[in-house]
C-alpha positions in Angstrom: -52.3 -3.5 -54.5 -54.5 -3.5 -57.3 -57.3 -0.9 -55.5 -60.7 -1.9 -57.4 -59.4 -5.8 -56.2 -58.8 -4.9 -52.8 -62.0 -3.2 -51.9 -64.2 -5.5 -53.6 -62.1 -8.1 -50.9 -62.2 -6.4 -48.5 -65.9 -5.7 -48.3 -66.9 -9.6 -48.8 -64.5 -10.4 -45.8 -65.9 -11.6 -42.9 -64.5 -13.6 -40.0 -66.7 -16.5 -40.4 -65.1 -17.0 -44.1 -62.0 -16.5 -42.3 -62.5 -18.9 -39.6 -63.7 -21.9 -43.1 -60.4 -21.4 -44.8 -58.8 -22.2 -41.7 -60.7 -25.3 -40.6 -60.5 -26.1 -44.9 -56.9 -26.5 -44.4 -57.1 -28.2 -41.1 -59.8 -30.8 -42.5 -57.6 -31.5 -45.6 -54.3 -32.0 -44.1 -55.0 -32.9 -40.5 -52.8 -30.3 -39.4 -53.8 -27.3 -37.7 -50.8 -24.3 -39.4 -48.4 -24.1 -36.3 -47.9 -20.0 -38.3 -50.5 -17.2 -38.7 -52.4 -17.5 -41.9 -53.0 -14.0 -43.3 -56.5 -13.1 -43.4 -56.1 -12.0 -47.5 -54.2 -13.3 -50.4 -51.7 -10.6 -52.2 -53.1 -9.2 -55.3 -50.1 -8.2 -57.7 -50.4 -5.6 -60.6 -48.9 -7.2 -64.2 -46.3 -3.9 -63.9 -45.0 -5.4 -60.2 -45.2 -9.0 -61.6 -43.0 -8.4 -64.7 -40.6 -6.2 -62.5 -40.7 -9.3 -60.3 -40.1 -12.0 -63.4 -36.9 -9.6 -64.5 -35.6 -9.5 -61.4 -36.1 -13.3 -60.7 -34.5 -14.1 -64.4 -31.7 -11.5 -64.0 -30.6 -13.9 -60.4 -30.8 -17.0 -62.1 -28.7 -16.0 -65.0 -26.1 -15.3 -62.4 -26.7 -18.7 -60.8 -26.7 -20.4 -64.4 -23.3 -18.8 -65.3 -20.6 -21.6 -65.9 -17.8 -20.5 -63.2 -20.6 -20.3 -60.8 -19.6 -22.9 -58.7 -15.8 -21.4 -58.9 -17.5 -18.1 -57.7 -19.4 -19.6 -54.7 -16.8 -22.1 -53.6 -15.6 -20.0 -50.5 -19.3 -20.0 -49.7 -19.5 -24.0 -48.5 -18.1 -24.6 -45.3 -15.8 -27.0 -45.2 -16.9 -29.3 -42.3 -20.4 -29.0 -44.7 -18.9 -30.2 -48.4 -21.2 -33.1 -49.2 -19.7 -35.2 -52.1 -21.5 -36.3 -55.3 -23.1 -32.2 -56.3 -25.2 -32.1 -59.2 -24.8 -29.5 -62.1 -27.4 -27.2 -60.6 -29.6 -26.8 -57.9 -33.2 -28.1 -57.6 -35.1 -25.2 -55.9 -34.2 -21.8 -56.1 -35.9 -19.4 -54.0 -36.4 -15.6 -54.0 -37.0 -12.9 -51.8 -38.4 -9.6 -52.4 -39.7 -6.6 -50.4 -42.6 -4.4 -51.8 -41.8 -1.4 -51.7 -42.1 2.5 -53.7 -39.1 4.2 -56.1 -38.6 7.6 -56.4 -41.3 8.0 -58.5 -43.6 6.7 -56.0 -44.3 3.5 -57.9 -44.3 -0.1 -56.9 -41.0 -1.8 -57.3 -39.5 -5.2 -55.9 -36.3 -5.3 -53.7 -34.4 -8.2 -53.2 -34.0 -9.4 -49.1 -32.8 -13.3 -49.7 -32.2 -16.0 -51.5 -31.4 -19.7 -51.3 -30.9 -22.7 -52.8 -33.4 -24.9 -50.7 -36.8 -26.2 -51.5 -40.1 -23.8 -49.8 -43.4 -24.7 -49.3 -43.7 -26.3 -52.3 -47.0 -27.8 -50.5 -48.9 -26.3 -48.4 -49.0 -23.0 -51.1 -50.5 -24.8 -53.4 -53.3 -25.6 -50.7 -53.7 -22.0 -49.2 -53.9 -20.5 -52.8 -56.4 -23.5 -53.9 -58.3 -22.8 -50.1 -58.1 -18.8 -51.0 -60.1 -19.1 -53.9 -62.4 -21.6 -52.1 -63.8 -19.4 -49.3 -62.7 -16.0 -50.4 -63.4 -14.3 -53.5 -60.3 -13.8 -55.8 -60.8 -13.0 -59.4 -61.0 -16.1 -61.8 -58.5 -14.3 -64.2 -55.8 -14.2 -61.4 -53.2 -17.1 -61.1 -51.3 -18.4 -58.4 -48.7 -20.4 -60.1 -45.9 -19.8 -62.5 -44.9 -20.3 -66.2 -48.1 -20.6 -67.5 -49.0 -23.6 -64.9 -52.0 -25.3 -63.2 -52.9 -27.6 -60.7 -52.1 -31.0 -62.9 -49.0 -29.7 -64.2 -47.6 -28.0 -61.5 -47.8 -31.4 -60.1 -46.1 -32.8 -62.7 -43.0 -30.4 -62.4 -42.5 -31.2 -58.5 -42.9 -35.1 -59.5 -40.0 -34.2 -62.8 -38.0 -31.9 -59.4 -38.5 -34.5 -56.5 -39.1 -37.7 -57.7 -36.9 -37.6 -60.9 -38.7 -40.6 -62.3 -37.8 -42.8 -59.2 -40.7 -44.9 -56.9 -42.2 -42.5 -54.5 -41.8 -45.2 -51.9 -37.6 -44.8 -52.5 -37.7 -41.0 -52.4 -38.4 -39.5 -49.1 -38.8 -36.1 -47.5 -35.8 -35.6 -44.9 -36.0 -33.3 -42.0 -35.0 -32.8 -38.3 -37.6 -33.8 -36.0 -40.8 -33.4 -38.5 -43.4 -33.9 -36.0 -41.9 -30.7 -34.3 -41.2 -28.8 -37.3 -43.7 -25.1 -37.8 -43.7 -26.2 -41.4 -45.4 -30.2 -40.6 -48.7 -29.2 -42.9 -46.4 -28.7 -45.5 -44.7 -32.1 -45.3 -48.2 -33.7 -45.4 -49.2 -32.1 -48.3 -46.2 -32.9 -50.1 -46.5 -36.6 -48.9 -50.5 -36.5 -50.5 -49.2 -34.7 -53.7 -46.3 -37.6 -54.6 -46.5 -40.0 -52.3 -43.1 -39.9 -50.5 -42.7 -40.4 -46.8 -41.7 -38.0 -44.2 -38.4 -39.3 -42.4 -36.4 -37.9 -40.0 -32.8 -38.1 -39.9 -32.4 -40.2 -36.9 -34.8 -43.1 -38.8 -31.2 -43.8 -41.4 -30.0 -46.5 -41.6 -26.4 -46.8 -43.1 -25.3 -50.2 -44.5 -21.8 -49.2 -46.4 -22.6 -46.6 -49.1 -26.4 -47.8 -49.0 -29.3 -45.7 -47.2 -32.4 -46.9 -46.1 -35.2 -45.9 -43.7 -37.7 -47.7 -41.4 -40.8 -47.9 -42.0 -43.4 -50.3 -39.8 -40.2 -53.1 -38.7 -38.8 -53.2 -42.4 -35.9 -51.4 -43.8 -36.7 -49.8 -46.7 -34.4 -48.3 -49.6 -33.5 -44.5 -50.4 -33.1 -43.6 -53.5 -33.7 -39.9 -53.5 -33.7 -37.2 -50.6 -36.0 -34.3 -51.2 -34.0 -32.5 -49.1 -35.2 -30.3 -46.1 -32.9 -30.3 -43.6 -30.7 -27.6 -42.7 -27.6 -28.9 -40.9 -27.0 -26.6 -38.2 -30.7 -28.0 -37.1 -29.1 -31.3 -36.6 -26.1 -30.0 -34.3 -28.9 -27.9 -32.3 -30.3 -31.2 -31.9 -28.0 -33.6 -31.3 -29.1 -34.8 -28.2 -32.5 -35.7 -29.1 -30.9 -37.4 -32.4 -28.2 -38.8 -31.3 -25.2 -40.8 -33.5 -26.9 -39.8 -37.5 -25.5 -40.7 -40.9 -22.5 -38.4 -41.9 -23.3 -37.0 -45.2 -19.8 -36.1 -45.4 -19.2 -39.0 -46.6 -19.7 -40.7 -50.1 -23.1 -42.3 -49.8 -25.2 -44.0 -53.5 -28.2 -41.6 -53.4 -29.4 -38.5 -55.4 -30.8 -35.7 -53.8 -32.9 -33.0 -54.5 -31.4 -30.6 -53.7 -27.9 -31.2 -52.7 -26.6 -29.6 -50.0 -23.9 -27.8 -50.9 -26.7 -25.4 -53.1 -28.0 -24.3 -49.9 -24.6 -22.4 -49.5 -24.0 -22.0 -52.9 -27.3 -20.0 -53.4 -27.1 -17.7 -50.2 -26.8 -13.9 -48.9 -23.1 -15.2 -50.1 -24.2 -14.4 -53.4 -26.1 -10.9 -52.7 -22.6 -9.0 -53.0 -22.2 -10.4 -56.7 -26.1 -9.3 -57.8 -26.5 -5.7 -59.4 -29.6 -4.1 -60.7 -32.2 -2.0 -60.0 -33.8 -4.3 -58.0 -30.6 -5.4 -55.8 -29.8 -3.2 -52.5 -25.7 -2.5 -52.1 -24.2 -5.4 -50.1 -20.3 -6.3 -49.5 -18.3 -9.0 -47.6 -17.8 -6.8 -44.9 -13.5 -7.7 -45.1 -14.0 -6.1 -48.5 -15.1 -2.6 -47.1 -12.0 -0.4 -47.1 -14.1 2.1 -44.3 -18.0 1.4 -43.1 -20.6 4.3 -44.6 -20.5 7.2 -42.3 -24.7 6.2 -42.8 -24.4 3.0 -41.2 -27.7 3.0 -39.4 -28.9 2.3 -43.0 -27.6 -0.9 -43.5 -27.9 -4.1 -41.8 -25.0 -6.6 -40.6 -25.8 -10.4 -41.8 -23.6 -13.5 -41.1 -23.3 -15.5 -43.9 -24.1 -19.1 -42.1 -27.3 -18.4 -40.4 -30.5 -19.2 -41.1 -34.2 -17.8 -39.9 -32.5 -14.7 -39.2 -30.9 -15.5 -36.6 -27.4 -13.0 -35.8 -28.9 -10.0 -38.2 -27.6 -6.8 -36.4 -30.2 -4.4 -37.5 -28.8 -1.3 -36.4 -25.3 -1.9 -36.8 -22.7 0.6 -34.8 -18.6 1.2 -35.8 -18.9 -1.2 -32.5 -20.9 -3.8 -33.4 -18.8 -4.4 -36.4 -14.9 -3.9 -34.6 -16.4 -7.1 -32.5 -16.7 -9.6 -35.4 -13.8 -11.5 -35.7 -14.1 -13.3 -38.9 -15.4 -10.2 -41.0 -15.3 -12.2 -44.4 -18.3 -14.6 -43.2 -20.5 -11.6 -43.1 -22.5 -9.5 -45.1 -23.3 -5.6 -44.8 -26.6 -4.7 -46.6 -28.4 -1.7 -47.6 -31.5 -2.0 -45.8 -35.0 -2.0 -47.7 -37.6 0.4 -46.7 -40.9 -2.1 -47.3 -43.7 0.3 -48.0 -47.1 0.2 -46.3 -49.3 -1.2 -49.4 -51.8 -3.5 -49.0 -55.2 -2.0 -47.4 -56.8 -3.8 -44.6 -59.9 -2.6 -42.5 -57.4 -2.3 -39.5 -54.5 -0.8 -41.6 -52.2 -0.8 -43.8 -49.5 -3.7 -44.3 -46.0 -4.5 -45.8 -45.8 -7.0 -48.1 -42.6 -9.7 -49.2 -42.8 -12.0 -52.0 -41.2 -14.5 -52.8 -40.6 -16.9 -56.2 -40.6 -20.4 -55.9 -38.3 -21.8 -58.9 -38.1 -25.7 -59.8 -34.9 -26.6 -62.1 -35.5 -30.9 -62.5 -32.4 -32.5 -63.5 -32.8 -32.4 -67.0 -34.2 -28.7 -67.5 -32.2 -26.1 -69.3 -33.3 -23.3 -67.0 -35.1 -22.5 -63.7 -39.0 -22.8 -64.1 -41.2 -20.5 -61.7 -43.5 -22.8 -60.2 -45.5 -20.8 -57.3 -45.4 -18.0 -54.9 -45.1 -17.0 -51.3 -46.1 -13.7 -49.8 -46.2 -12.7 -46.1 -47.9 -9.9 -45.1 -46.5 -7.5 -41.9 -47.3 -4.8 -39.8 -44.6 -4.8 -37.4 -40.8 -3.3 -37.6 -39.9 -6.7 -39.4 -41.6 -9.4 -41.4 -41.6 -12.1 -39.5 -44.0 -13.7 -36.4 -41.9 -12.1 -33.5 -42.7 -8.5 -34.8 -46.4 -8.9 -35.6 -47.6 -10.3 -32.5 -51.3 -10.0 -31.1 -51.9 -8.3 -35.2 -54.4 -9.3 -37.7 -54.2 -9.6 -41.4 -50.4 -10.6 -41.0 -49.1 -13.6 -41.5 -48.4 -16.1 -44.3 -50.2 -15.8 -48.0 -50.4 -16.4 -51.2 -49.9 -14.0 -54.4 -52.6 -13.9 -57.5 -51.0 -12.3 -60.9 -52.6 -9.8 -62.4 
């Protein structure tokens, strides 16, 4: 996106480098990515990446407001509540299509949101493996707030560890070893030290957790929460009987639980701005836009995209039976901007927020970008396609 950046890339490409950065990030982690690594990073102009720092600001003022947890109650299903929520969320994460205003010029438009952690990891890796085998500008930065490597460390250890051992704060997930995002979990584990556990290793003695680790049972203190808990019912027979963290249980978490409902497309009908496509609970809507093929239909508890109706009918919408656990979007037209020597590609963005217990506000910590040339972001629609995939952003 910024031209004089992109050529000069472009022209120094060549697969072989290509082929380094991936064996780089096999070599350091052990993991081959189980996800298509984009062939480029995403160079961002200082106009997009102030009209992305408003826009990421503008959410998080919403989020920081003090009835926000009377707002977003309805949001939490009930057969989800978790007991014991903190004040705020750990993570906060934001998505946002590239794309052109009126006046032709490059403008973020918000797609997600949520209040769950990213790949707090493995971006710090690919960025770091970017700069090693590509060529990217020393003046460009990857991270947020003013960050490096060292203190960007220090923030996810002030998020995730909270000044706890690393040996009693663990990483919890469903199935890790099965899990597309696995490179990420072993960076995280060689960044602070904290194990990977699945859910099915808990043990539950009264209000107590602990995990096993090599015959013993060890405490849990902390849970840098990863799991999504719709992934535990999709895989309740390979799990089988797990802790019921509907119940009260003496351990922190970062983040709760609840946040990841909290901070969801529940809260897209509540965010206005330039940067913020028209959405409504779809109960709300007294009649549907006669231009409904320009909108999207979203359920509200879903995640990966699964259930979207993209090009919603009068039908499609008569057939839902519980209207006020959906969404209906404006769609966002992602525009064709990043030039690539087999065409142009979409770009989406998205800001990686840490908020430790004891910080007055959100702090951008890092970056995600994937790149697209398919109908959809997203591996399904950019099959058998180069320079797609998953990236990482450098700030003008």
């Amino acid at each position: 996106m910024i031209p004089s950046i992109r050529q000069a890339y472009n022209k120094q490409f060549s697969t072989a480098r290509y082929k380094a950065l991936l064996q780089g990030l096999a070599g350091e982690t052990g993991i081959t990515p189980d996800f298509r690594v984009a062939e480029t990073p995403v160079f961002v102009p200082a106009a997009l990446h102030q009209q992305l720092l408003d826009a990421g600001n503008a959410i998080n003022a919403i989020i920081a407001r003090p009835d926000f947890k009377e707002l977003t109650e309805a949001a939490i299903p009930k057969h989800q509540l978790v007991p014991r929520e903190d004040a705020h969320p750990g993570f906060i994460i934001i998505d946002f299509a590239v794309t052109r205003n009126e006046n032709g010029e490059l403008a973020p438009r918000l797609i997600e949101l949520q209040g769950f952690p990213s790949l707090f990891g493995f971006q710090e890796l690919l960025a770091r493996h970017y700069r090693r085998y590509m060529e990217v500008p020393p003046g460009m930065n990857n991270f947020g707030s003013g960050l490096d490597t060292h203190s960007y460390t220090a923030l996810l250890q002030r998020t995730i560890l909270a000044g706890h051992d690393p040996a009693s704060v663990i990483l919890l997930e469903v199935l890790p070893e099965q899990q597309k995002t696995l490179i990420d979990f072993v960076c995280t584990e060689k960044m602070l030290g904290i194990p990977t556990v699945c859910v099915s290793e808990l043990v539950q003695e009264g209000k107590k957790l602990f995990y096993r680790r090599n015959g013993k049972l060890l405490p849990v203190h902390r849970i840098y929460n990863r799991v999504i808990a719709e992934e535990i019912e999709q895989h309740r027979a390979l799990l089988g009987d797990t802790v019921n963290f509907q119940h009260e249980l003496d351990v922190e978490w970062a983040t709760h639980p609840n946040w990841y409902y909290r901070v969801s497309k529940f809260l897209l009908p509540h965010i206005q701005g330039p940067f913020a496509p028209k959405a409504w609970f779809l109960h709300e809507i007294p009649v549907l836009p006669q231009d409904l093929h320009n909108y999207v239909l979203k359920p509200l508890f879903s995640f990966a995209g699964q259930g979207v109706i993209i090009d919603p009918t009068p039908e499609d919408a008569d057939r839902i039976t519980d209207p006020e656990n959906w969404i209906l979007q404006q769609k966002v037209e992602y525009a064709p901007v990043i030039e690539t020597p087999t065409g142009l590609a979409k770009c989406e963005i998205r800001l990686m927020y840490c908020w430790p217990d004891n910080a007055p506000a959100p702090i951008l910590a890092h970056n995600l970008a994937r790149l697209s040339k398919g109908k959809m972001i997203g591996v399904n629609f950019n099959r058998d396609m180069d320079w797609v995939g998953g990236s990482s952003c450098f700030f003008e």
